[in-house]
N, C-alpha and C positions, 0 to 999 in steps of 0.2 A: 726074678721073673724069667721063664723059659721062653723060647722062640715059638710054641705054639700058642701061648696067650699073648704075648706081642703081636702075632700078627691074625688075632680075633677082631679087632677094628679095624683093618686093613679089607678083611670079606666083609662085615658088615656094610662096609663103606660103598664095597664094590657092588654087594647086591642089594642097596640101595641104588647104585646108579644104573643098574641092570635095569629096575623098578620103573624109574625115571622115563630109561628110551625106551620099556613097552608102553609106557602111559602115551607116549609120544605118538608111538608107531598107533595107539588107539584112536587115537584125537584124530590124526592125518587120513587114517581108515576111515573114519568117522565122516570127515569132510568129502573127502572122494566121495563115498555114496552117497552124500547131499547134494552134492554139484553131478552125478550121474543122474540123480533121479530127478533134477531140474532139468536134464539136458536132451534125455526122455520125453518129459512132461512137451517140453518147447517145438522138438522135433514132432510130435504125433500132433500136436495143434497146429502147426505149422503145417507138414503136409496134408490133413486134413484138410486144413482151411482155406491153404493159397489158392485152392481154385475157384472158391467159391465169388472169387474178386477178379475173377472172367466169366462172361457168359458168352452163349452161342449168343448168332445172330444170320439169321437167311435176307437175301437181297431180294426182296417178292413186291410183285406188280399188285398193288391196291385198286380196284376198280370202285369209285366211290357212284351209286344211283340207288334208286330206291328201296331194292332190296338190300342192301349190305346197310340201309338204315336201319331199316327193320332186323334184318339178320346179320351181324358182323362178321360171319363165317361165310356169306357167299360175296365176301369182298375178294377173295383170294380164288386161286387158283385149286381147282380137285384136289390133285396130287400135295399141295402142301397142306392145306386143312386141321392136317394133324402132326404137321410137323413144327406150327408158327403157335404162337402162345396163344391161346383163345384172352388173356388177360388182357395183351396187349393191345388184339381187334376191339376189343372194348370201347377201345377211343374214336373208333371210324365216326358214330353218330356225332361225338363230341367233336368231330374236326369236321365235321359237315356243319353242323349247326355253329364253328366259331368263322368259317370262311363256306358260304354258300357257292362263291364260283367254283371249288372243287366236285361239286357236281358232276355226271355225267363225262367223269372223268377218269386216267388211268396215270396214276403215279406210280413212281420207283421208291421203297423207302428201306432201311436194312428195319428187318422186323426183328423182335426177342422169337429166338427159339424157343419149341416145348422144351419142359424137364429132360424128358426122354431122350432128345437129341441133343442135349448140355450134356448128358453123360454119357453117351455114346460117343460124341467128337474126344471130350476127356479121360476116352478110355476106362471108363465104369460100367459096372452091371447098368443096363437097361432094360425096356421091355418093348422096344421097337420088333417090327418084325421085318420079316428078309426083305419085300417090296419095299418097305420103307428105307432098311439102309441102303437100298441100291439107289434111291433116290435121291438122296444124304451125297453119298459116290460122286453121283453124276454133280450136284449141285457144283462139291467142293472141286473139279474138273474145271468148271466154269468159273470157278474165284465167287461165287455170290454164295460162299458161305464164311464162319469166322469168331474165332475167338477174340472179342473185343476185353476194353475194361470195364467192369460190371459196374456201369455210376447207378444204375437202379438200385443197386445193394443199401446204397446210401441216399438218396431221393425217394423212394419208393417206400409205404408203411407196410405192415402186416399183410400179407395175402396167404390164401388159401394153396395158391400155386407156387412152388419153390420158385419157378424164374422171375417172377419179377416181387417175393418177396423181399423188405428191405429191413433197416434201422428204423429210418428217419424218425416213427414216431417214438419208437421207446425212446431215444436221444433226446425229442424236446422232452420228454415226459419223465426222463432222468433228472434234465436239466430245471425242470419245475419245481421235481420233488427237493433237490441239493439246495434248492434258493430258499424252498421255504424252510426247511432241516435249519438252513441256517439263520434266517432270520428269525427264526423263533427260541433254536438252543444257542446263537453264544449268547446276548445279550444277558440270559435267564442264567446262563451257567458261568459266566463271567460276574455278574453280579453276585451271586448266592459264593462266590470262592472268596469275595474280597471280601465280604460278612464275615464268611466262616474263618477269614486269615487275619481279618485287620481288626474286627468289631464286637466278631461274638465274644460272650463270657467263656473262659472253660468250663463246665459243668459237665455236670451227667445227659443234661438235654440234647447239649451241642457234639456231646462225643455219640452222643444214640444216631445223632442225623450222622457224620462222618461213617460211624461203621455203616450204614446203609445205603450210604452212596457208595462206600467200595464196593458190598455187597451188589447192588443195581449192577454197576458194571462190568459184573461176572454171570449174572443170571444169563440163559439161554434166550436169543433174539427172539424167540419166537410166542412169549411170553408178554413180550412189547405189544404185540400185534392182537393178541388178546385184549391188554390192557387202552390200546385207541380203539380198538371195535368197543368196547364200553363205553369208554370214555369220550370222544369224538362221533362214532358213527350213532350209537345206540340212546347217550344222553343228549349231545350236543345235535344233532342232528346234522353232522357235516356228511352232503353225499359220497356215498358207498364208491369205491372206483375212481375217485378223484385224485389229482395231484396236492387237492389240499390235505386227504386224509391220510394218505401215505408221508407225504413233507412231515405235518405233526406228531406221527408215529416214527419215525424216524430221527425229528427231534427229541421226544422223550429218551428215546435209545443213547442218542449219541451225550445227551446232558450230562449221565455223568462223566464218560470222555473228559468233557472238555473242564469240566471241575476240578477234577485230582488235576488234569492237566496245567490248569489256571493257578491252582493253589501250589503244584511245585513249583511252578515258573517264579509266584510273587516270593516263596517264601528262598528262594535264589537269591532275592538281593539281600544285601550284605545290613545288618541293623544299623551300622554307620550312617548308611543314607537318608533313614527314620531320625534317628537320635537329628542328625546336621538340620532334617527341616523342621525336627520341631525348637529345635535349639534358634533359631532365626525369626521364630512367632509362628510357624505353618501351625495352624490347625488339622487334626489329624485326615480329616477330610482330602486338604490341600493337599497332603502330603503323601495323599494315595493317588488322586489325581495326576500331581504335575511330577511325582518323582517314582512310584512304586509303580506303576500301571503304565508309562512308559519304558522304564526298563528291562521288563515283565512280558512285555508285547511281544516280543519273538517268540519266546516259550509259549505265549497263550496262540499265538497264530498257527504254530509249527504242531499244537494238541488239534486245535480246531483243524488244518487240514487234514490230520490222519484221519480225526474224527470223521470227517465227511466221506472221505475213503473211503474209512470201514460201513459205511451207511450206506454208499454208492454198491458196495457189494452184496447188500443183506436180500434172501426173499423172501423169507420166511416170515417177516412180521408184513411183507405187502400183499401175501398168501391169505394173510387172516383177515385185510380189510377190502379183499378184492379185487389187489389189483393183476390180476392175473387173467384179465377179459382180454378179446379179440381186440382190436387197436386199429383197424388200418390208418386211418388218416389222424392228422396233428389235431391233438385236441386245442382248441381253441381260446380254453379259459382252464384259471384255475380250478373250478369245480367241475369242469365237465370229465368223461371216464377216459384215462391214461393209463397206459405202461411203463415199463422200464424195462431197462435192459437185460438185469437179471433174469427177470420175469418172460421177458422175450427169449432168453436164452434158453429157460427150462420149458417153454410152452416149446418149442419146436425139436429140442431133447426128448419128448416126448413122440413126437409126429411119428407116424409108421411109415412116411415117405421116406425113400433114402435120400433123395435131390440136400431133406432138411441136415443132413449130416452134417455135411460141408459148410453149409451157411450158420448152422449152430459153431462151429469152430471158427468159424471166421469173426460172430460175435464176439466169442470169447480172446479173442486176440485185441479186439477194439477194445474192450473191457480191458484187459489188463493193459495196456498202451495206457489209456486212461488213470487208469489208478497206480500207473510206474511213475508215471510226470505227475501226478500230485504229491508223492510221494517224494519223489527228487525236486519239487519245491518248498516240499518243508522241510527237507533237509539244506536248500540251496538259502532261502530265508532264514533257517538257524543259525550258518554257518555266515551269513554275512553280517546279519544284526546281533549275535551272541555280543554281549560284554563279559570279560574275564576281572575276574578280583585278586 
């Protein structure tokens, strides 16, 4: 053997490991531009948003008598008229009619500024004019103007005027829909796993249902939202815009979720612990009961919250039954007409106001807040109740 074929697996060797640290250098490339384009994503919501979680506020004298009953705009001062939120005067009647001695009277209160002067103070395009920001000027001179913390953001439902639109209602109306999502899919989707894992026959029946629920759980959400406006609004007659027909469309969605999710978890424990309880007299019943469906419980807990997660984020199937109506105030019950977040998010993504910019970014930061902490509790529940074998 010569020296030039002796040392032919010596290069091959070498350019294999050449091979190796480019795959390397790709992987790492790879990452970087995932963590850049998260780091983008966070920064442009972020500054978007943070200001949306201050609003102006002018210190204006309220003169409460009979006309600023009837008209809430001659409560105020000329000069501010169009600087104070017409929303906010709104309340004068209401605060006449809940304390009558304010009567005939002149208080001090800090009022919501217009849109117009929220983005003027924060340095944004506005469409104030010169008279007005000289009076803007003058105010901030005298301290009776101010960026406060925007608690309307979060108290206050839907409105028409960015300043004192808020959350509050999409929030409960989230919180309506995720209660009934879940009361209606785990029980159904928890039950139908431990069938399909512990009870059913194998057959061609039971393998037809399995490919179909994998199936279900890759089909497009929006498809869901079809299938409750038939099925709940159109048969069942559940009303249109409600927290009930969104919750049950969204449980459809998340069912299979939490199935494959349920059936990985049971089929996790170890056959030794079947074999031990039936060897002792358990009946197989008993033996899903008090040994497979607790052990099981973390993995079905840790499917279910993603599940709810991924529901808490969908709009597209509440587009189909509606819910995507005007909202201001907290709906009441569960049939009467609610929003959600999403849906709050994309109604004002849409608005040709600019003021909605900000407050659309700002939702979307509450939103994923939201869906980060569900998410680090199913992971924080996995990692605590896991059993290892």
């Amino acid at each position: 053997m010569n020296n030039t074929e002796a040392s032919q697996p010596s290069k091959r060797l070498q350019k294999r490991y050449k091979a190796e640290k480019r795959f390397k250098r790709y992987c790492i490339t790879a990452l970087l531009l995932a963590i850049s384009f998260l780091v983008v994503f966070f920064f442009s919501l972020i500054s978007k948003g943070a200001s949306a979680f201050r609003q102006a506020e002018i210190l204006t004298e309220i003169a409460f008598h009979e006309q600023s009953r009837q008209m809430p705009l001659a409560a105020v001062n000329e000069d501010l008229r169009h600087l104070v939120s017409r929303g906010w005067l709104r309340k004068v009647p209401m605060m006449l009619k809940e304390n009558p001695k304010l009567m005939d009277t002149v208080q001090t209160y800090w009022v919501v500024a217009d849109a117009e002067v929220d983005q003027y103070l924060k340095g944004k395009p506005n469409k104030l004019r010169p008279r007005q920001k000289k009076v803007i000027e003058r105010l901030k001179d005298e301290g009776r103007v101010k960026l406060n913390f925007n608690v309307y953001f979060f108290l206050n439902g839907d409105s028409k005027m960015p300043e004192i639109a808020g959350i509050k209602s999409a929030l409960v109306g989230t919180i309506y829909v995720l209660f009934l999502t879940l009361i209606f899919c785990f029980p159904v989707g928890v039950m139908t796993a431990v069938y399909l894992e512990e009870f059913a026959p194998d057959n061609r029946f039971t393998q037809a249902i399995e490919v179909n629920i994998n199936n279900l759980a890759a089909i497009p959400s929006i498809l869901y939202g079809l299938l409750g406006l038939a099925i709940f609004i159109n048969t069942f007659h559940v009303p249109r815009s409600s927290a009930l027909a969104g919750g049950l469309t969204l449980g459809l969605m998340t069912l299979p979720v939490i199935i494959i999710s349920t059936r990985t978890a049971i089929r996790a424990v170890p056959d030794s612990i079947r074999e031990a309880a039936l060897g002792v007299g358990a009946s197989r019943w008993q033996m899903v009961l008090h040994h497979v469906l607790p052990l099981s419980f973390p993995g079905i807990l840790t499917g279910t919250i993603i599940g709810l997660a991924q529901a808490m984020g969908e709009t597209a199937p509440l587009l189909i039954v509606g819910m995507m109506a005007f909202i201001p105030d907290v709906p009441g019950s569960l049939t009467q007409a609610a929003t959600v977040l999403p849906a709050q998010i994309y109604t004002w993504s849409s608005s040709s106001l600019r003021p909605f910019e900000a407050r659309t970014a700002a939702a979307i930061l509450v939103l994923l807040v939201v869906l980060l902490l569900m998410n680090a509790l199913a992971v924080f529940l996995r990692q605590k109740f896991q059993r290892k074998w």
